[in-house]
N, C-alpha and C positions, 0 to 999 in steps of 0.2 A: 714622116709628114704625109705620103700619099697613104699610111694605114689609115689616120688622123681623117681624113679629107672622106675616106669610102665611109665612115661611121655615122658620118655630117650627112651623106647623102641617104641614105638609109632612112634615119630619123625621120624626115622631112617626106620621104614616101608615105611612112607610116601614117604621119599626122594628116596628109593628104588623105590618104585613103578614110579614115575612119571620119573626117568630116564627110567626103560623098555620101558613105552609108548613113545616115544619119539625115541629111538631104531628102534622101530618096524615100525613107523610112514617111517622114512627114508629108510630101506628096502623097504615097500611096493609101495617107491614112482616111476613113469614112466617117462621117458624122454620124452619129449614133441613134437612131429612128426612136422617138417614144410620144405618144399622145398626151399632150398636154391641154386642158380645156378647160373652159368655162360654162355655168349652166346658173338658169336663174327662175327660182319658183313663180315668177311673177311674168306676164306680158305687157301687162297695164296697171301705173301703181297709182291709185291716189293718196296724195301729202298736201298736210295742212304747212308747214313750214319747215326749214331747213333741218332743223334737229329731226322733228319727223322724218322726212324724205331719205337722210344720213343713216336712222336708224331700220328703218324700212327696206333700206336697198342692202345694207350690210344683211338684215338679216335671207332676204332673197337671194343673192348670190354664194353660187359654192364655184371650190376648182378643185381642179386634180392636176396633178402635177408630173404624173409619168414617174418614168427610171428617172428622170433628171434631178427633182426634190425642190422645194421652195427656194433653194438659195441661188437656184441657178436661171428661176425664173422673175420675170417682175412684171405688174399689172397696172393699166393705165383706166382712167375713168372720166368720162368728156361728155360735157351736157352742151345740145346744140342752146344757140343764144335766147329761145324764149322757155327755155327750161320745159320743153311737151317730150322731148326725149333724151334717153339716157345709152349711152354705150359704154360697153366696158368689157376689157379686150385683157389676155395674158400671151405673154411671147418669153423668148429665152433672151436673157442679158447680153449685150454685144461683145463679151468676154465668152462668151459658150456659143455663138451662133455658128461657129467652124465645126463646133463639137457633136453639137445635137441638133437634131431636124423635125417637128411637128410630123406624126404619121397622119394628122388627119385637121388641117387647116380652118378647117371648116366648124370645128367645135372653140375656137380662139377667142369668137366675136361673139356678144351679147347685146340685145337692145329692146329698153323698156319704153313703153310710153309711157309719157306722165300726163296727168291731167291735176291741176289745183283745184284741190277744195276750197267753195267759196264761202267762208263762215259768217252767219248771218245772228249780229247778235239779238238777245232778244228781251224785250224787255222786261222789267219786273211786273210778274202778276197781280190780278188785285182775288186776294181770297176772303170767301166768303163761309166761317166757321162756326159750327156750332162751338155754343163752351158752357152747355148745362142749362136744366131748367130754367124758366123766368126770362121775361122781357125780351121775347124773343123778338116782336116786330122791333123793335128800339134796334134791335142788332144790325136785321134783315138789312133798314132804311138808313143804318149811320153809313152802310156800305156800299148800296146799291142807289141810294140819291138822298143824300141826308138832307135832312129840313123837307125835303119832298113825302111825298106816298107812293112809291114802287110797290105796295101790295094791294091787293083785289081778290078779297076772300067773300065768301057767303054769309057773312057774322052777322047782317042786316036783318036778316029772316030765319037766323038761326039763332039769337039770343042766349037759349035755354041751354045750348052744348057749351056756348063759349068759342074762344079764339081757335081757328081753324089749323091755325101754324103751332107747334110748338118745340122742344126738343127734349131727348134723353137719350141713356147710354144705351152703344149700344156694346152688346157682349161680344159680337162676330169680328167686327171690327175694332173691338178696345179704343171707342174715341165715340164722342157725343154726336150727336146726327140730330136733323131736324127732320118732323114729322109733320106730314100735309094730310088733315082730312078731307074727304070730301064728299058727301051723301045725296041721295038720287032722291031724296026726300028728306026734309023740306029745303036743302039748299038751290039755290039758283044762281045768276049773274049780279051780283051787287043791288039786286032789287029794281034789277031794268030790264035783264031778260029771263024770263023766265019758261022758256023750252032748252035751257039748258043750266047747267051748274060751273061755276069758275073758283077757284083758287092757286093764283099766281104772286107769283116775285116779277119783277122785272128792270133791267138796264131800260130808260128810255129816253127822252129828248130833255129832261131834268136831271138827268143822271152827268155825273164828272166826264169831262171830255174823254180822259182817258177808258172810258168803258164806253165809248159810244164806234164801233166799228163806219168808218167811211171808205169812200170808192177805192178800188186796187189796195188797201191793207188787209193784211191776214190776222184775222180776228181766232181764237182757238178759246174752246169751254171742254172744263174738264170735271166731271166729277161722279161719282157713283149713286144708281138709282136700284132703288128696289119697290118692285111693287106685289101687296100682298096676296097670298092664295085667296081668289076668289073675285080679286078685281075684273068687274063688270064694265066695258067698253060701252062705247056707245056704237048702233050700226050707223048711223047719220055722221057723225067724225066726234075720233077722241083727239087729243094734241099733248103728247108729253113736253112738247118743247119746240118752238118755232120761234123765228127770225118774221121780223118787219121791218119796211121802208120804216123813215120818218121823212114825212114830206115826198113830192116825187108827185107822180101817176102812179105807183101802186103800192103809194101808203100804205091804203086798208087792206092789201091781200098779205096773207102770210106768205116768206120766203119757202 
C-alpha cells in the first residue's frame, strides 16, 4: 500500500510540472512584426453615382499584406455622413492581434476626398442638315423659323447667278454640305446697303422659342466651316458669325 501511494504522488508532480512549462512557454512568446498596408492611386476622386464611386475606389485601392497573408487580416471602409470623404483602413483579425504587430502603423489608414459630379442634363438639339441638291432655302427656313424668312442673301441684284445658298457632296467629309456665295461685285445688302455685301441664315425674334437663347441660359452652336483659298476679307469688318440682342439697348450691336 505505501508502494501503491509513492506512484500516486509521482504522477501528479509530473503532470504539474509539464503544465508550468507550457505557461511559461506562452508568456514568453512575441508577436510577430510584419508591414501590412494600404495605398490608394487616387487623393481626390470624382463619381457620378454609387456604382461609379464602388467601381472607382475598388479600382484605386491596393494592399499588402505582409508575412501575415489575407486571411489573417480584414479591411474596413467608412464614408463620413455627406459622402466628401472616404477612409479605408486594414488591421489584423482579433484572433491574430497577440500574434502579429503592424511594423509600420502608419501605412494602415487611407483617405480619399470625394467630390459629386453634378450632371446637367442637356437638351435635344435642333440640327440644321444639308440632304443634297434642290430647295435649299425650303430646308434652311422649315428649320430655322418656318413660314418666316431667316435668309438674307444678294439675289435682288444678282438675278443672273441665281440663289446664293445652295448644296452638294462633299468628298472630304462623305456627307452633303451647303454652299454660301458671295461676290464683292455686283452683290450687296438685300438692295439697301450697298458699301457692302450679306448673305445670311439666321435664329431671330420669328424663330421657335427653343432656338432663341435668353438671359443666364447656355446656348452652344456647333458646326464646320470652311472657307476657300483666296477668300478676300474686308479691311473695314468681315463677320463670319455673330450673336444679337433682340430688343434691349443694344439690339442693333452685334455680341
Amino acid at each position: 500500500m505505501k508502494k501503491a501511494m509513492t506512484i500516486n504522488v509521482i504522477i501528479i508532480l509530473l503532470c504539474f510540472t509539464t503544465s508550468c512549462n507550457k505557461s511559461d512557454d506562452a508568456v514568453n512568446a512575441s508577436p510577430m512584426s510584419t508591414d501590412i498596408s494600404i495605398a490608394s492611386s487616387q487623393n481626390v476622386m470624382v463619381w457620378i453615382d454609387s456604382r461609379d464611386l464602388t467601381q472607382k475606389i475598388n479600382n484605386a485601392l491596393s494592399y499588402s499584406y505582409g508575412t501575415a497573408g489575407i486571411n489573417k487580416t480584414e479591411k474596413a471602409r467608412v464614408f463620413n455622413a455627406d459622402t466628401t470623404q472616404f477612409t479605408a483602413s486594414i488591421g489584423f483579425k482579433s484572433a491574430f492581434q497577440g500574434s502579429y504587430i503592424g511594423s509600420n502603423p502608419s501605412n494602415n489608414t487611407v483617405t480619399i476626398q470625394l467630390e459629386k459630379e453634378i450632371v446637367i442634363s442637356t437638351p435635344e438639339g435642333v440640327s440644321l442638315i444639308a440632304d443634297g441638291p434642290g430647295n435649299t432655302y425650303s430646308l434652311i427656313t422649315s428649320v430655322l423659323a418656318p413660314g418666316q424668312n431667316p435668309i438674307e442673301t444678294p439675289d435682288c441684284n444678282h438675278n443672273a447667278f441665281g440663289e446664293h445658298m445652295d448644296e452638294l457632296f462633299d468628298s472630304e467629309l462623305n456627307a452633303n454640305v451647303f454652299r454660301f456665295y458671295l461676290h464683292t461685285t455686283p452683290d450687296n445688302d438685300r438692295c439697301t446697303n450697298f458699301d457692302r455685301q450679306r448673305n445670311e441664315i439666321k435664329a431671330y425674334d420669328q424663330s421657335p422659342d427653343n432656338l432663341l437663347g435668353i438671359e443666364d441660359e447656355i446656348v452652344v452652336y456647333k458646326w464646320k466651316f470652311k472657307l476657300n483659298d483666296g477668300f478676300q476679307s474686308s479691311p473695314n469688318f468681315t463677320h463670319l458669325h455673330q450673336l444679337k440682342s433682340v430688343g434691349g439697348a443694344f439690339e442693333s450691336m452685334p455680341m
